[in-house]
C-alpha positions in Angstrom: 0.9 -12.9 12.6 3.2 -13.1 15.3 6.1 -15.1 15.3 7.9 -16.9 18.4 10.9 -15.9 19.3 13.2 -18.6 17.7 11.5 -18.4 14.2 12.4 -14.9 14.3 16.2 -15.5 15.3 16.6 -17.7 12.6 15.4 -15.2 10.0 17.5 -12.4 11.7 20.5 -14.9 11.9 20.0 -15.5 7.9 20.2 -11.7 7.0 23.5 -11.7 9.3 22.7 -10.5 12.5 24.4 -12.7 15.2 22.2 -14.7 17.9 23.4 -16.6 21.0 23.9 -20.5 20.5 20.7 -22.6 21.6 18.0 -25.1 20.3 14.4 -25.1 20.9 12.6 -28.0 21.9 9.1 -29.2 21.8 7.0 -30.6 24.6 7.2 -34.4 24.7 10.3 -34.6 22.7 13.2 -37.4 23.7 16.2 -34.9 22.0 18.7 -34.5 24.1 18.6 -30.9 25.4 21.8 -30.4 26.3 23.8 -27.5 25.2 28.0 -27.5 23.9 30.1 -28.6 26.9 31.9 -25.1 26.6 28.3 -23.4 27.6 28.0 -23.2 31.4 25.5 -21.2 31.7 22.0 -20.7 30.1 19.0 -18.9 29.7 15.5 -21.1 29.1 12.7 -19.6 27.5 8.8 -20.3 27.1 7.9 -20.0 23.5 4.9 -18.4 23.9 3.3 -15.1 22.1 2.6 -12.7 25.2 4.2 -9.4 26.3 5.8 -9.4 29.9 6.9 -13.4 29.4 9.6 -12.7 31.8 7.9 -11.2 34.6 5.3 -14.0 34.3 8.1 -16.7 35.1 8.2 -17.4 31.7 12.2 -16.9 31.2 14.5 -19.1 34.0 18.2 -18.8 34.5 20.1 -22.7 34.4 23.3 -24.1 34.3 24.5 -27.9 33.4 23.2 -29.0 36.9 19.8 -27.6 36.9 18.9 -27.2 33.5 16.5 -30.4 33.1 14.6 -29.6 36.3 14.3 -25.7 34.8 12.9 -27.2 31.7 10.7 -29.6 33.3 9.8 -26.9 35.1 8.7 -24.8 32.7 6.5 -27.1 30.5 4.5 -27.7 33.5 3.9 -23.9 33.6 1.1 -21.4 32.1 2.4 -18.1 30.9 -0.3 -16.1 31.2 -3.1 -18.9 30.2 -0.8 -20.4 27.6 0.1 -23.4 28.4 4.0 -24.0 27.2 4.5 -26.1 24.5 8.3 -24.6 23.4 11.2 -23.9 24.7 14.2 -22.2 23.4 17.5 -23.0 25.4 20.2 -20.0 25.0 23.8 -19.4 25.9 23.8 -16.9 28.5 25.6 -14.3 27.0 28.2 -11.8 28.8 26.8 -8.4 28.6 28.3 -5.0 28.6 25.5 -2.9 27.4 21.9 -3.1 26.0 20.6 -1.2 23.3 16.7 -1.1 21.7 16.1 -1.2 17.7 13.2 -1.7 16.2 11.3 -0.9 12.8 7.4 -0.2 12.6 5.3 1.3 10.6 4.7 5.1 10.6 0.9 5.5 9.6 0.5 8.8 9.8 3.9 9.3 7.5 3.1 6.1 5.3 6.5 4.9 5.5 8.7 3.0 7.9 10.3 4.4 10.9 13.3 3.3 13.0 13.3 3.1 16.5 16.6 3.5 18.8 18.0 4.0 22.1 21.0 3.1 24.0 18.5 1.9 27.2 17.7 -1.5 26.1 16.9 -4.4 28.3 13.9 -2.5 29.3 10.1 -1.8 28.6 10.3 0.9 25.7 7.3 2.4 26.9 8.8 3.1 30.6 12.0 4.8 28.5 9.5 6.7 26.5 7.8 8.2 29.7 10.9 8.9 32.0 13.8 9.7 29.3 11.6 10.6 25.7 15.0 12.0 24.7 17.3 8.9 24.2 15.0 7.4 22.2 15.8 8.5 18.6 13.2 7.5 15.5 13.9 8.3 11.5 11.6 7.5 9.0 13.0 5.9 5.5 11.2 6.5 2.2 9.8 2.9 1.4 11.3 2.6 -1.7 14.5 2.7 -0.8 16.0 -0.6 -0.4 18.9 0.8 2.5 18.7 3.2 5.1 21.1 6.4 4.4 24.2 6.8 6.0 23.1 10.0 7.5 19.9 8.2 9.1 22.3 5.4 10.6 24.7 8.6 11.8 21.9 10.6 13.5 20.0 7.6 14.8 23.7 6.1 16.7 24.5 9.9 18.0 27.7 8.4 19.3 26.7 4.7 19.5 29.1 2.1 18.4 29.6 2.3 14.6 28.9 -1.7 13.9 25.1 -1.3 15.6 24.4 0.4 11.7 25.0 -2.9 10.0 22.5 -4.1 12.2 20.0 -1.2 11.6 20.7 -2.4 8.0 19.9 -6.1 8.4 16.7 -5.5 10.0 15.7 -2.6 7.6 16.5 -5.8 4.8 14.4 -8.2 7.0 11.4 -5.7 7.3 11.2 -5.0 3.8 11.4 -8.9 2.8 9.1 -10.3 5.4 6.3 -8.0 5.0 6.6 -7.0 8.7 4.6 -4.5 11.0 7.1 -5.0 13.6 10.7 -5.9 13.4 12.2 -5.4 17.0 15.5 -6.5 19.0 15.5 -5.8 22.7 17.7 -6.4 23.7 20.4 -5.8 21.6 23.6 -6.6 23.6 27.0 -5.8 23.1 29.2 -8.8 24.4 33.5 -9.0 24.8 32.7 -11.2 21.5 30.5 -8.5 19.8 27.0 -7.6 19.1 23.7 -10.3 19.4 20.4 -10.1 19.7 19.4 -11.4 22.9 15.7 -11.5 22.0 13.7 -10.8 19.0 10.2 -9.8 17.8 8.4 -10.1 14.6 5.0 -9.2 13.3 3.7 -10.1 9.5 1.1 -8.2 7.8 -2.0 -10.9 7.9 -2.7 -9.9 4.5 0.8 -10.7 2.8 1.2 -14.3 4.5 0.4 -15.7 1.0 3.6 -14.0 -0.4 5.7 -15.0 2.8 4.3 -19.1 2.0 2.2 -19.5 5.1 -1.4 -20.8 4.5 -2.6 -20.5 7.7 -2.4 -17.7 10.6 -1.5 -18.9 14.1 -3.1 -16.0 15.6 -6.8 -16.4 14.7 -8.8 -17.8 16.9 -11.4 -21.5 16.3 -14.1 -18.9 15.4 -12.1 -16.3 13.5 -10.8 -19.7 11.0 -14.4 -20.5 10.6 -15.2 -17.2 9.3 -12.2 -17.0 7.3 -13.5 -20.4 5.4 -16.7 -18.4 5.0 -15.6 -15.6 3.1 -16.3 -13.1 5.8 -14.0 -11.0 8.5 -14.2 -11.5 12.4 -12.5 -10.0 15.0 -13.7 -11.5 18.3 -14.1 -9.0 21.3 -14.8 -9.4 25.3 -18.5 -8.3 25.0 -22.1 -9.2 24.8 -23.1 -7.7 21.9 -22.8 -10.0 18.9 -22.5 -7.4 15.7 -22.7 -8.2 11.9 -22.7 -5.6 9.7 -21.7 -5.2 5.7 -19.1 -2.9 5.2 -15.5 -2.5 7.4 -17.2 1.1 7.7 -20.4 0.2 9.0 -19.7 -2.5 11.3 -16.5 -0.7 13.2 -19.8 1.9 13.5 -22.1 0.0 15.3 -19.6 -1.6 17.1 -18.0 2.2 18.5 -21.9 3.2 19.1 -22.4 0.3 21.2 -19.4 1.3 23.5 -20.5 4.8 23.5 -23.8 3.7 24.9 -22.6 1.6 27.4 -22.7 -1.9 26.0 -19.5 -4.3 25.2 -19.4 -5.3 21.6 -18.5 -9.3 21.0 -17.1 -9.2 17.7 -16.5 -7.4 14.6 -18.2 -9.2 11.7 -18.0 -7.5 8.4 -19.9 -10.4 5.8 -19.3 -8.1 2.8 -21.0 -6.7 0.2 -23.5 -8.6 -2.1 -23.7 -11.5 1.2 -26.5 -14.0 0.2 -29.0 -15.9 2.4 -25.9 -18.8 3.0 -23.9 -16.0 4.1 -25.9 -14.4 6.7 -27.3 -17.6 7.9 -23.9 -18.9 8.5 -22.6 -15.3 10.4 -25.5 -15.8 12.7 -25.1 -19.5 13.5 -21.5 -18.3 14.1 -22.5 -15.9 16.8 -24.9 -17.9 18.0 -22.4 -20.4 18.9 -20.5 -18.2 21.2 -21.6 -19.0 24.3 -20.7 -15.3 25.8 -23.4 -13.5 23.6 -26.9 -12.5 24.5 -28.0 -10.4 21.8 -27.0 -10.4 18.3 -27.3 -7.2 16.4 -27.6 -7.1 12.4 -26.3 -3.7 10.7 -26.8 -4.0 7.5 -27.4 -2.0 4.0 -28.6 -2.8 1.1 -26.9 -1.5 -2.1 -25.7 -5.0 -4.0 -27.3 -6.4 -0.8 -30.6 -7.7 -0.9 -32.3 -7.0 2.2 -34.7 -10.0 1.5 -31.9 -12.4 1.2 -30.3 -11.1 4.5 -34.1 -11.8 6.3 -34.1 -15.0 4.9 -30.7 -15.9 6.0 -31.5 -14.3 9.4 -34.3 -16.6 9.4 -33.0 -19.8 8.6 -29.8 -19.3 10.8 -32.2 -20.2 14.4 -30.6 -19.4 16.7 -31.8 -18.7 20.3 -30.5 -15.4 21.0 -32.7 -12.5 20.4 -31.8 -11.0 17.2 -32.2 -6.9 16.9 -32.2 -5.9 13.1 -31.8 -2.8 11.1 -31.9 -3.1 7.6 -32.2 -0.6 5.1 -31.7 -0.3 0.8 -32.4 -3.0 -2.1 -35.7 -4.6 -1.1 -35.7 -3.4 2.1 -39.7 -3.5 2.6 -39.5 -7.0 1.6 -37.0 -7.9 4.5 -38.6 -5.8 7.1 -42.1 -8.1 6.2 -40.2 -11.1 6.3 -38.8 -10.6 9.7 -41.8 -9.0 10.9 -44.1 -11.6 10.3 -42.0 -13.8 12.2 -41.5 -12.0 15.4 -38.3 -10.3 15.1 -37.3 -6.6 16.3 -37.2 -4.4 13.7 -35.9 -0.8 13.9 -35.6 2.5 10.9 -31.7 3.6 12.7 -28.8 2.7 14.1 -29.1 4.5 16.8 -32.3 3.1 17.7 -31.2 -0.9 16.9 -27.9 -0.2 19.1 -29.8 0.8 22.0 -31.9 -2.0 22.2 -29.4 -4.1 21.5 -27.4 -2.6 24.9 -30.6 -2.6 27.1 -31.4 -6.6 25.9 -27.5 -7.3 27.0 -27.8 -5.3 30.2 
């Protein structure tokens, strides 16, 4: 889950890593938004969970005279089709350099990895392409609870020394949070010292429990629904609509779709062992989104009935055409049930997928 940018300055500000004066303020709010009389000159930000915000005219420069209007202005705009409901208000700070730290997660090494340059301020991926050299990476063995001095030494290579207190704040902060992504860019140094100018952090979905948040900001209407339901979906820009049991089996059918042409709607994985009430209520779900033709049902039957997945299939009644492919426990049962009644039945994948692509086309 992604946070916005002023949740994740005041967790970086608690493990000690300096932030520029400001307040946030909500749409429809009577605070007064004014900042200390000794700030002259701000930066006003659109709270809103999109890459680019400041090329979108999500970010606007203000001072004492024209900061109402800027904030006025800016909760009257869209930021890439989010309508702005926030907005942090920051000291401008004086900068003398930017730098880029952040901490991810190296998947192929199973561990952490650090993430610094001293061309901050920028898109990462534009330093990667024209300059791959200044940007400097060091995994950390994930037990440890610090980064070595010898990782903070090779990772500066000559920047100042107090940017490794920072390293080490956001290694702590990483660790404690359950991140993906812990990332400062800028990180500025200032005639009063170092801040973060902007911030970035990304929980693991699966350790919000741990981190006390009971509901994930990022799921869509439809993904929360499934959620209650005790199955996974990941909705896609397709046509397709895909349920399948298994992570396995359903990332599959939704890869042999695209390989033949079609555009998948969703990843819906109802699980092993799913029941009647289950199925019936993944296909009502897909057949609620108003973008899919064709729904497509992947399924095998180990602790799955097949019989209870026709009934459910049944019972769901929907109006899109429904392709199926079942295959395991009670499997001849299923196929009867559905036949009887009129539905496509087919013995592969391969088979189901492709007339699930040339129904969508």
């Amino acid at each position: 889950m992604k946070l916005k940018e002023y949740e994740a300055k005041t967790i970086l500000e608690k493990a000690g890593i300096r932030i520029p004066r400001g307040l946030c303020i909500k749409k429809g709010s009577s605070q007064d938004f004014q900042l200390s009389p000794d700030i002259p000159r701000m930066v006003v930000k659109a709270q809103v969970e999109v890459a680019g915000r400041g090329k979108a005219g999500g970010i606007l420069m203000a001072d004492a005279n024209n900061l109402k209007e800027s904030v006025n202005s800016l909760f009257q705009a869209n930021i890439k089709g989010i309508p702005v409901q926030e907005i942090l208000i920051e000291e401008r700070l004086e900068i003398l350099h930017e730098y880029y730290l952040s901490i991810t997660i190296d998947r192929k090494n199973k561990a952490p990895v650090i993430l610094f340059t001293s061309e901050g301020g920028v898109e990462i991926e534009e330093v990667a392409k024209r300059k791959p050299d200044a940007i400097r990476t060091a995994s950390v063995y994930p037990l440890l609870s610090t980064v070595p001095g010898f990782t903070l030494r090779y990772l500066l290579n000559g920047a100042p020394k107090e940017i490794s207190g920072v390293i080490q704040a956001l290694y702590n902060v990483f660790i404690e949070k359950d991140a993906l992504l812990a990332e400062i860019n800028p990180l500025v140094m200032t005639p009063d010292g170092l801040y973060a100018a902007d911030a970035k952090l990304i929980l693991d979905d699966n350790a919000l429990f741990r981190q006390g948040i009971e509901e994930n900001r990022d799921l869509s209407e439809h993904e929360r629904e499934a959620c209650a339901h005790g199955f996974s979906l990941v909705e896609l820009d397709g046509n397709i609509g895909v349920i399948g049991n298994g992570a396995g089996l359903t990332m599959a059918t939704v890869d042999l779709i695209t390989r033949m042409g079609g555009k998948p709607a969703d990843f819906l994985d109802v699980g092993g062992g799913a029941d009647r009430n289950r199925v019936a209520k993944a296909v009502r779900l897909l057949g609620a989104m108003p973008d899919i033709s064709v729904i497509l049902v992947n399924l095998l039957g180990g602790i799955t009935r097949c019989d209870e997945v026709a009934i459910g299939i049944i019972e769901a009644g929907v109006p899109q055409q429904i392709i199926v492919r079942l295959a395991g426990t009670n499997e001849a049962e299923g196929k009867e049930l559905l036949s009887s009644r009129g539905y496509q039945m087919l013995d592969t994948m391969e088979e189901a997928v492709s007339a699930a692509v040339e129904v969508a086309s």
